[in-house]
Structure formats: C-alpha cells, structure tokens
C-alpha positions as CSV (number, residue, x, y, z in Angstrom):
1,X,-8.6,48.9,-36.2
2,X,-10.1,48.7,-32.8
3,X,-9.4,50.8,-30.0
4,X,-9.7,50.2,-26.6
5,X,-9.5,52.9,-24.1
6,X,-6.9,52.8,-21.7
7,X,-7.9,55.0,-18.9
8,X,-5.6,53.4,-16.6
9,X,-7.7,50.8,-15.1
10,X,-8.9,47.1,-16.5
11,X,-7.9,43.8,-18.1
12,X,-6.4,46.1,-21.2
13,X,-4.0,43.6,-22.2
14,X,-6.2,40.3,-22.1
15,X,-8.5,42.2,-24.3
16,X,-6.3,43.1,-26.9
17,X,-4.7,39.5,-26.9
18,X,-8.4,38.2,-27.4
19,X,-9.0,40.3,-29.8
20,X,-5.5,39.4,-31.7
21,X,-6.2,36.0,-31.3
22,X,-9.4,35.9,-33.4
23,X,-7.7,38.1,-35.8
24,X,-8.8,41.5,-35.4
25,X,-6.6,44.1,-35.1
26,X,-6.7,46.3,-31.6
27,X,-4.5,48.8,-29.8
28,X,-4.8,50.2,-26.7
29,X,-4.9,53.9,-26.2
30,X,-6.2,57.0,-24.5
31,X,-5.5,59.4,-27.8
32,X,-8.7,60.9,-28.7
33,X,-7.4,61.1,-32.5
34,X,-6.8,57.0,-32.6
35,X,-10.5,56.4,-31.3
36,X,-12.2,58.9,-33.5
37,X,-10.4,56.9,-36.6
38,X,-10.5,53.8,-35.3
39,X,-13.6,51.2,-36.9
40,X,-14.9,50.2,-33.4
41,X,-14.2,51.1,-30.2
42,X,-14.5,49.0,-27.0
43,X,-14.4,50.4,-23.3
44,X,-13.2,47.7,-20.8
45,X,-13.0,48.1,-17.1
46,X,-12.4,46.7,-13.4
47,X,-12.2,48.3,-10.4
48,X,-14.9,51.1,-8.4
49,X,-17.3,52.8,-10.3
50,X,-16.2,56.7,-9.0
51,X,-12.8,56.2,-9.8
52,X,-12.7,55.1,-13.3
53,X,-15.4,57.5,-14.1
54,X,-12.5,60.2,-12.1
55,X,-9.8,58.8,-14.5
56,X,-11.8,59.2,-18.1
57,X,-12.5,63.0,-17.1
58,X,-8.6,63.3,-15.7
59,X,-7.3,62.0,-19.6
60,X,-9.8,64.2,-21.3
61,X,-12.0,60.8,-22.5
62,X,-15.4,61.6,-21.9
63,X,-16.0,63.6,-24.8
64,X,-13.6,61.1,-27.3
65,X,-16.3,58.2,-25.9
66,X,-20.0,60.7,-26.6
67,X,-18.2,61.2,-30.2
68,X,-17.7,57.8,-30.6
69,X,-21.1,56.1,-30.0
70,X,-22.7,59.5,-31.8
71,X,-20.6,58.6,-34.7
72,X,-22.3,55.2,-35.0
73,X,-19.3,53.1,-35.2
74,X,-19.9,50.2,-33.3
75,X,-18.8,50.5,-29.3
76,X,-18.5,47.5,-26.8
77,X,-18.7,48.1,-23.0
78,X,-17.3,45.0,-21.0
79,X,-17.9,44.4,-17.4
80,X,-17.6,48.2,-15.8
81,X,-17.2,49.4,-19.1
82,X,-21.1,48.8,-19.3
83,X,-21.7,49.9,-16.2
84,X,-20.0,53.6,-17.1
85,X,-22.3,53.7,-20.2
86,X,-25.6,54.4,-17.7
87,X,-26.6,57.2,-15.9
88,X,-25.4,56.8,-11.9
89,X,-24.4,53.8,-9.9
90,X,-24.8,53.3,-6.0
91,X,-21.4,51.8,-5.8
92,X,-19.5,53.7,-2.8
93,X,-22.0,56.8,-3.0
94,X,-23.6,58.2,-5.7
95,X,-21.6,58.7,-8.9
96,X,-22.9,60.2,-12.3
97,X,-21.9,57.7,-15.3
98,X,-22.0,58.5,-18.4
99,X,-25.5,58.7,-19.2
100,X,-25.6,57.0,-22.6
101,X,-27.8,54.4,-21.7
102,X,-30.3,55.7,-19.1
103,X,-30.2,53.8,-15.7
104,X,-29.2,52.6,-12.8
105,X,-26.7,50.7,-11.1
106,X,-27.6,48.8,-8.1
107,X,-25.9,46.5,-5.8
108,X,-26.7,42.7,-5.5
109,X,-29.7,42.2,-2.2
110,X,-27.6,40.0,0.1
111,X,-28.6,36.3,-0.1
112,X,-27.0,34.2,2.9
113,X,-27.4,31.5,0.0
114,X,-25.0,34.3,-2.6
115,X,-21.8,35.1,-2.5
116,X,-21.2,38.8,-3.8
117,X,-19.0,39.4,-5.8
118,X,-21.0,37.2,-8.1
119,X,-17.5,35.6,-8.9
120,X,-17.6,32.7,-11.1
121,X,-19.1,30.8,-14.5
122,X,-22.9,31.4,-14.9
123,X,-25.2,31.0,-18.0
124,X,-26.2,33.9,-20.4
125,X,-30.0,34.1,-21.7
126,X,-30.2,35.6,-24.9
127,X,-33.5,37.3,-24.9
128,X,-33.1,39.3,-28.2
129,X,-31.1,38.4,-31.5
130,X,-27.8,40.8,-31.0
131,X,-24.5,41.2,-33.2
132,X,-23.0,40.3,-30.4
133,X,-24.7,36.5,-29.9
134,X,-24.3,35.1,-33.8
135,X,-23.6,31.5,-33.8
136,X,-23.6,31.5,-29.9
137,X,-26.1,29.2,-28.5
138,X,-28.4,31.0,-25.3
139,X,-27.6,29.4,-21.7
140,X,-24.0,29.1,-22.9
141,X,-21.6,30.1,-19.5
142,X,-19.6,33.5,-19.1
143,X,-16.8,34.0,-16.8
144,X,-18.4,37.1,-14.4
145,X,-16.8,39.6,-11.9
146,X,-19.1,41.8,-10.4
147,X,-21.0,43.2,-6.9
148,X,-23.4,45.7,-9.0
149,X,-25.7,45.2,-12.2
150,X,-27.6,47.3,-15.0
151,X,-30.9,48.1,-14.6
152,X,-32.1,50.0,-18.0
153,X,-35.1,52.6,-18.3
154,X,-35.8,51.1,-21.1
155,X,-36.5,47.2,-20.9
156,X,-35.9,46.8,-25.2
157,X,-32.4,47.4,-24.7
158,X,-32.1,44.2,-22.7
159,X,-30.2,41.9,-25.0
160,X,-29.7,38.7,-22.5
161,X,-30.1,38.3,-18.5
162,X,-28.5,35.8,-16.1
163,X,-30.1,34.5,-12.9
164,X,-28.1,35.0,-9.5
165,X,-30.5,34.9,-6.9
166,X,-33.1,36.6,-9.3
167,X,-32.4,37.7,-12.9
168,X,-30.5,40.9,-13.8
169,X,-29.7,42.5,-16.9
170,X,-26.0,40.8,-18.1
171,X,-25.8,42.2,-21.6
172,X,-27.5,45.1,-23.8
173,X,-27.6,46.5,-27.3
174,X,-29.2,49.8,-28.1
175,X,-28.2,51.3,-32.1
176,X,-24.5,50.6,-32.8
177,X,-23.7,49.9,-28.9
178,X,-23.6,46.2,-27.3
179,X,-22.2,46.1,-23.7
180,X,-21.9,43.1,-21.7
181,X,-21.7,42.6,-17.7
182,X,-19.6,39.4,-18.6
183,X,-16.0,39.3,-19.2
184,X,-15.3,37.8,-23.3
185,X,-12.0,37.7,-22.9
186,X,-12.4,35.3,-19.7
187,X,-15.0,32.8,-21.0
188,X,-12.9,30.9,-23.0
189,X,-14.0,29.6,-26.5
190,X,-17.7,31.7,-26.7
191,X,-15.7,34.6,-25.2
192,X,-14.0,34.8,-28.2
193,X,-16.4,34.3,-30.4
194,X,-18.4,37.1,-29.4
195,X,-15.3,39.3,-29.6
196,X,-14.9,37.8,-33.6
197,X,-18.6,38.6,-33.8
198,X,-18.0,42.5,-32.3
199,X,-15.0,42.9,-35.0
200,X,-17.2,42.2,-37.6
201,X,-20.0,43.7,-37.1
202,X,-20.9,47.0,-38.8
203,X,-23.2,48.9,-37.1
C-alpha cells in the first residue's frame, strides 16, 4: 500500500488516480498509523511553502514523515513535497522545512526572456542512474509548476537537472528517498512510468 499524505493542500486525488492506474495500490491519508504500515510513502504538494509546512505541524505529521524516511521505506516528494524535504525556503520569508535533505530553496533570478512560474513542459537530465528513471530515456519532458527550486549541500544527491534560464536541481535521490520538482502525475505517459517505477521499487 502506498500512502500519501493529505495535509490538506495538493493534487491528492490525481496522485492516487496515477498511481491506480498503473496498478499500485494508494490511499490518501493523514493517520500516522496508515503511513507507519504503509510500503511507501509519497508527500505531494502545491501551494506556499510556510503554509503547508503550518498544516503538517497543525495534523501532527511531521514526526509520522522523520519515522517514515528513518524507517527506510521508500518516500517520494513531488513538486513542494520536495521542496518541504530541505532545510528552509525564501518563499514569502524565511520558513524552516523539514531539514531531511539539507538546503535551500531559492527563487528563480528574473529573466525578461522567463516567465516565472516556470509553468509548462521542459526536459529532465538524468545525471545519475535512480529508481525513479528505469526504462525512462534522459531529456524526456515533465509537466512543471513552480517559482522556487532545490539547491542541495550536497551535489551527489542530484539525480537529474532541467535548464530554465540556467540549470537547477529538478529531481534527487539520497538512501530510500527520491523527490522530484516535476509533477508525474501531469506528464503523461513517462509520468506514469516513474510512478510504476516508485511502487516497485524497494529501497
């Protein structure tokens, strides 16, 4: 079973259909007993970086996520669920994250030539062989949503970047966690291949 952690804001439903679809079962929930038994565990998200971190400490999630990734079970972060997994983002203010993977997150230089949010199809590098990535070709295109992107202490976590303007960090994997700035569940026929690939992978 997968779990994915409704703490009241994100594409929850379009990520449980994806994961349906390629035949893996998945329930949304925010009941720290189903995500400690659940197999894997995925934190989605949309929306500002302060206020979902405001809504995982309001239903008592924060610790029900540390348990999970210490467990080693395998844990997917999509889109702001990445972002969450670092230390503090500049989005709005400062605001502590979860400090899993340490980092920052930092908001897109404007470029007259960019649009931000960098809205739109864009190709994925893989730079590293990941769980996440079997059978996907690198330079394949991912449906993004973002204004802010990753920026890891620790380069080897990097599992592929995307150019917008200049490179940035669009998808890592440290131990049993893969994360990805990208939304699968968007990008149409390698979206769900990915998500096939996360329900099948054991960490």
């Amino acid at each position: 079973m997968i779990a994915i952690i409704d703490y009241g804001m994100g594409n929850l439903r379009s990520v449980w259909k994806a994961f349906e679809s390629v035949g893996h079962q998945a329930l949304v929930t925010r009941d720290p007993a189903a995500i400690t038994s659940a197999g894997h565990v995925v934190l989605p998200g949309v929306g500002a970086f302060g206020d979902c971190m405001a809504n995982l400490e309001r239903f008592d999630l924060v610790e029900p996520i540390r348990s999970a990734v210490q467990s080693g079970k395998p844990f997917l972060g999509i889109c702001l669920g990445l972002q969450l997994l670092f230390t503090e983002s500049e989005e709005f203010g400062a605001h502590k994250g979860l400090n899993i993977i340490p980092g920052q997150v930092k908001r897109f230089v404007p470029d007259p030539a960019l649009k931000i949010p960098h809205m739109g199809w864009n190709q994925v590098n893989v730079e590293r062989p990941c769980p996440l990535f079997a059978d996907i070709v690198s330079g394949s295109d991912w449906y993004f949503v973002h204004s802010y992107f990753v920026q890891p202490v620790d380069p080897m976590v990097t599992a592929a970047t995307t150019i917008y303007g200049t490179p940035f960090v669009s998808a890592v994997w440290k131990d049993n966690i893969v994360a990805c700035q990208f939304h699968p569940e968007k990008s149409q026929s390698v979206g769900l291949r990915l998500m096939k690939n996360f329900g099948a992978w054991h960490a």
